[in-house]
VEXSEMAR-573517 format. One line per 5 residues: number of its first residue (from 0); for each residue x, z, y of N, C-alpha, C, O. Coordinates in Angstrom, 2 decimals, padded with zeros to 5 digits. Each point is the difference from the previous one (the first is absolute). Layout:
BEGIN
NUM = X/Z/Y/X/Z/Y/X/Z/Y/X/Z/Y | ...
This chain:
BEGIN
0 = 000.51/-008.76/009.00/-000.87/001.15/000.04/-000.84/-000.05/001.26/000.26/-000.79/000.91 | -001.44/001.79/-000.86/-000.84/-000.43/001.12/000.54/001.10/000.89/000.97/000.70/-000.31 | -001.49/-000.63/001.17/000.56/000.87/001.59/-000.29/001.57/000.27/000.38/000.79/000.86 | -001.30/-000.70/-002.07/-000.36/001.71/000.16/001.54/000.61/-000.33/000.88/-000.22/-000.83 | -001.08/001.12/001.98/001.21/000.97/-000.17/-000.11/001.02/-001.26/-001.07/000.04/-000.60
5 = 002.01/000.67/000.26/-000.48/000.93/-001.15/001.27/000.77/000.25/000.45/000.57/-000.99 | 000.20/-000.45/002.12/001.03/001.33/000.96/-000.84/001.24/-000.20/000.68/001.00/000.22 | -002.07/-000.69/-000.59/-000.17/001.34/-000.08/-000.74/000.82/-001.50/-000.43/001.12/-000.25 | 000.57/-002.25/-000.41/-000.52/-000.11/-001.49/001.21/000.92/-000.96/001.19/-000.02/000.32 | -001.61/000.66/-001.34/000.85/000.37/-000.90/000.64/-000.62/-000.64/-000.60/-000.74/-000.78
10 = 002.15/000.70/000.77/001.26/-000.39/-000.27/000.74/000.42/-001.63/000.58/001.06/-000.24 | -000.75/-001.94/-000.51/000.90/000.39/-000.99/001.50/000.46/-000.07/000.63/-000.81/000.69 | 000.17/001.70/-001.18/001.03/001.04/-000.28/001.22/-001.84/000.29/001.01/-000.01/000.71 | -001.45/-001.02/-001.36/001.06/-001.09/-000.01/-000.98/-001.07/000.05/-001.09/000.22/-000.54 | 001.41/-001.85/001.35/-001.04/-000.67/000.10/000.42/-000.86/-001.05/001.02/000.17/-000.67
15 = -002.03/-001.35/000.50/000.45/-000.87/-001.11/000.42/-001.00/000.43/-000.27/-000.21/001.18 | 001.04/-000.76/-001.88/000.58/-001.24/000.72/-000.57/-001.08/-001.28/000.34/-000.12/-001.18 | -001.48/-000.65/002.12/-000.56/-001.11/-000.64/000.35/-001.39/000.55/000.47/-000.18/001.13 | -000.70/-000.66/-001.94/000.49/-001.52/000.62/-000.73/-001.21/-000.51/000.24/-000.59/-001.06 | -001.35/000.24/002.11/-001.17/-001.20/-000.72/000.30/-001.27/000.57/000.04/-000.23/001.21
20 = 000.24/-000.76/-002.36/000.57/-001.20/000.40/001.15/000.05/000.61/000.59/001.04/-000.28 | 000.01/-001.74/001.04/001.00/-000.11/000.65/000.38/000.15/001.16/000.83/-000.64/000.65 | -001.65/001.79/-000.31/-000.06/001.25/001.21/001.10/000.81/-000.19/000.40/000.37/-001.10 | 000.15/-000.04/002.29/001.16/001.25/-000.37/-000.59/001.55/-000.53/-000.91/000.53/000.63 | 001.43/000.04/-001.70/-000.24/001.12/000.37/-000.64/000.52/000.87/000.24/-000.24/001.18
25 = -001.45/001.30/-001.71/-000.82/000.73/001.09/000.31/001.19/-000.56/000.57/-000.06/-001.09 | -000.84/001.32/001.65/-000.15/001.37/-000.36/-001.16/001.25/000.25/-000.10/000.75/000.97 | -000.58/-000.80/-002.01/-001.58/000.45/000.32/000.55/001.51/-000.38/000.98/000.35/-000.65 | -001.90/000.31/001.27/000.54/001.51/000.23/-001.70/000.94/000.28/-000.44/000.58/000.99 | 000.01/-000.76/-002.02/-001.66/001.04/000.17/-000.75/-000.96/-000.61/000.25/-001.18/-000.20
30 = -001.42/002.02/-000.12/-000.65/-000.31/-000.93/-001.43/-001.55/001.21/-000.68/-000.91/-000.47 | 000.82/001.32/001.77/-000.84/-000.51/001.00/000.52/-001.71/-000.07/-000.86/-000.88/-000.01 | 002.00/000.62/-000.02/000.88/-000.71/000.31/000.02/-000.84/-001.58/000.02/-001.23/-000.03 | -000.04/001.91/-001.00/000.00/-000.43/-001.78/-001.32/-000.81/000.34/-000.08/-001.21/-000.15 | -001.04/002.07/000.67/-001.38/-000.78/-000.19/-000.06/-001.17/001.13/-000.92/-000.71/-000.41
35 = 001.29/000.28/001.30/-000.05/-000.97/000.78/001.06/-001.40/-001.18/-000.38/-001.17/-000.10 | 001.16/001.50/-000.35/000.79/-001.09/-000.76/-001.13/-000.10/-001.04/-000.90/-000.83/000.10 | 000.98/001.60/-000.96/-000.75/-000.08/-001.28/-001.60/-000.73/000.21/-000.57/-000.55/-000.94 | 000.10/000.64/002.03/-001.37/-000.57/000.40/000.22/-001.33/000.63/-000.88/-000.85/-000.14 | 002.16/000.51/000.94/-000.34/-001.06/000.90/001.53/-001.46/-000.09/000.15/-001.14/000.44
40 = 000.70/002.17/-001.31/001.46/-001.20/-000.32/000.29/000.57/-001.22/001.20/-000.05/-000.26 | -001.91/000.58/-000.61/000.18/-000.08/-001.41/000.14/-001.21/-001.07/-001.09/-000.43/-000.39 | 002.43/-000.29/-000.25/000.00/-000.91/-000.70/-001.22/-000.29/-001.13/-000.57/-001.04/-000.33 | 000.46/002.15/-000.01/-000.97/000.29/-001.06/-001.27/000.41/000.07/-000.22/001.20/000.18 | -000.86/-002.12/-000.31/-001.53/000.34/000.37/-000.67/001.04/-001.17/-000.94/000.74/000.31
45 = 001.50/-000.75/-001.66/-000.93/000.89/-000.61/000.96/000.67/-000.97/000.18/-000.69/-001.00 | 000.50/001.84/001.02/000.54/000.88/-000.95/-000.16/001.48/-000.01/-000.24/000.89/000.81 | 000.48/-001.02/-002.21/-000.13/001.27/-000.05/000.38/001.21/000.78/-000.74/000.85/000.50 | 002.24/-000.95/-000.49/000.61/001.30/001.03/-000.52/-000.65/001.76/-000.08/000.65/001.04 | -000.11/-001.60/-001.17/-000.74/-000.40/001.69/-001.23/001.18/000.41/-000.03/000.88/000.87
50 = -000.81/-001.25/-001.78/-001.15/001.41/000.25/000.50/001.13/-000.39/-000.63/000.82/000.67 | 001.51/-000.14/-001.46/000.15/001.27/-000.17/000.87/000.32/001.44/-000.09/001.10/000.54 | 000.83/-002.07/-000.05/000.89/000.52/001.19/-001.06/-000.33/001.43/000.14/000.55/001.09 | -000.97/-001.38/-001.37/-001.16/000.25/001.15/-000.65/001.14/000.31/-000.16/000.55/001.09 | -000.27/-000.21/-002.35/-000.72/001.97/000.05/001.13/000.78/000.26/000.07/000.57/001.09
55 = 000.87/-000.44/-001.97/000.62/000.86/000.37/000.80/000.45/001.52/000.09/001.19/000.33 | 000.51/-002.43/000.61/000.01/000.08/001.18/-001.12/000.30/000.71/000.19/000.74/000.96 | -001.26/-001.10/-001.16/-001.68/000.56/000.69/-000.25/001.20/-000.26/-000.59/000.63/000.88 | 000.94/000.06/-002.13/-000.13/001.51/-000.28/000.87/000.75/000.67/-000.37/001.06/000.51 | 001.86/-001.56/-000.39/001.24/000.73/000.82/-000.50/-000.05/001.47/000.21/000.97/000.72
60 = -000.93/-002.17/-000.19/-000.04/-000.04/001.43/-001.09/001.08/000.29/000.00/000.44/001.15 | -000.96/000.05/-002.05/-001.20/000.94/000.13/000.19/001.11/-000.60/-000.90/000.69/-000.48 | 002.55/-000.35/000.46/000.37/001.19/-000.62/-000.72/000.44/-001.36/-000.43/001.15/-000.10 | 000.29/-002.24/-001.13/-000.84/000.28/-001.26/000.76/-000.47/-000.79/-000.43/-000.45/-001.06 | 002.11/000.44/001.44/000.70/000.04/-000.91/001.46/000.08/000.60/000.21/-000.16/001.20
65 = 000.92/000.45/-002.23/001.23/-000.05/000.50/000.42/-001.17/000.67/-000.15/-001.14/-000.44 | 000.78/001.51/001.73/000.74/-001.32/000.63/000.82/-000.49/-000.67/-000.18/-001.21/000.12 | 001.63/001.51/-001.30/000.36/-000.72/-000.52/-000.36/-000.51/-001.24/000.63/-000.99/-000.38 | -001.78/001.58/-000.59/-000.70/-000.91/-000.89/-000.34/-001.22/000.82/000.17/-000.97/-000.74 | -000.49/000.64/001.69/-000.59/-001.00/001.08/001.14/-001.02/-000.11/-000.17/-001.12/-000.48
70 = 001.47/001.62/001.02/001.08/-000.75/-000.13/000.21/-000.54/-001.81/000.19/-001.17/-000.32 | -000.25/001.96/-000.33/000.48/-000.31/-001.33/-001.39/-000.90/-000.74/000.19/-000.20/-001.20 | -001.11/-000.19/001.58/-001.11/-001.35/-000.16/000.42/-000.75/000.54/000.20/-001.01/-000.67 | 000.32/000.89/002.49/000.45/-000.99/000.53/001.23/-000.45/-000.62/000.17/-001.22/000.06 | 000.72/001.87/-000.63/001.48/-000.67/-000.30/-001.00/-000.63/-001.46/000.08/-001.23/-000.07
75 = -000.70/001.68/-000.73/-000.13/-000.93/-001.42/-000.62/-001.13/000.35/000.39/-001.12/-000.30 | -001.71/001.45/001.17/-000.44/-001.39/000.66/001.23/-001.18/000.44/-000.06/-001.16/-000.42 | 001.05/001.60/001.25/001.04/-000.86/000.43/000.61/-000.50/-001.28/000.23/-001.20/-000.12 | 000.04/002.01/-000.82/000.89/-000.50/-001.20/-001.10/-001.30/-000.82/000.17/-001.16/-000.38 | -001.09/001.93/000.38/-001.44/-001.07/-000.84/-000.07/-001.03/000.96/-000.41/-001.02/-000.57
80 = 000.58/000.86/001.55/-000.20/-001.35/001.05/001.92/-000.39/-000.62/000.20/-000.97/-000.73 | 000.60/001.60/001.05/001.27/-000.79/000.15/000.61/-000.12/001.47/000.87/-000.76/000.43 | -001.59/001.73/000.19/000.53/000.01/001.65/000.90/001.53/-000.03/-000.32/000.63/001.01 | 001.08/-000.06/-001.64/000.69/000.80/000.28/001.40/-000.76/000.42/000.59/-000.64/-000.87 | -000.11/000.71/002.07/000.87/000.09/000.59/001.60/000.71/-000.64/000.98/000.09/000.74
């Protein structure tokens, strides 16, 4: 992941535990943090739940939608990639 902090970003209720390639376990926790993976160490360059969990974390981070709908795109995205942990 890249170096931006996201210590003051909105936090999902439980974080998710994803795992790309043969990296240990990570645990993404906000929707700020979903969009840095999903844009920059995403296995998967073009799917479907990829863009629905791109907006939807961009809408949660601009308060234009629920923070955990945000989470619940990011976990199907993870399941549709195969990186759920």
């Amino acid at each position: 992941m890249n170096t931006i902090s996201h210590a003051t970003e909105p936090r999902w209720a439980a974080p998710v535990a994803i795992q790309i390639g043969t990296r240990p376990s990570e645990h993404i926790h906000g929707p700020a943090e979903a969009v840095d993976y999903l844009e920059h160490r995403w296995p998967l360059q073009h799917s479907m739940h990829l863009e629905a969990a791109k907006r939807r974390c961009v809408e949660a981070m601009n308060h234009l939608a629920h923070l955990e709908a945000s989470r619940d795109a990011f976990v199907a995205a993870a399941a549709e990639a195969k990186v759920l942990a």
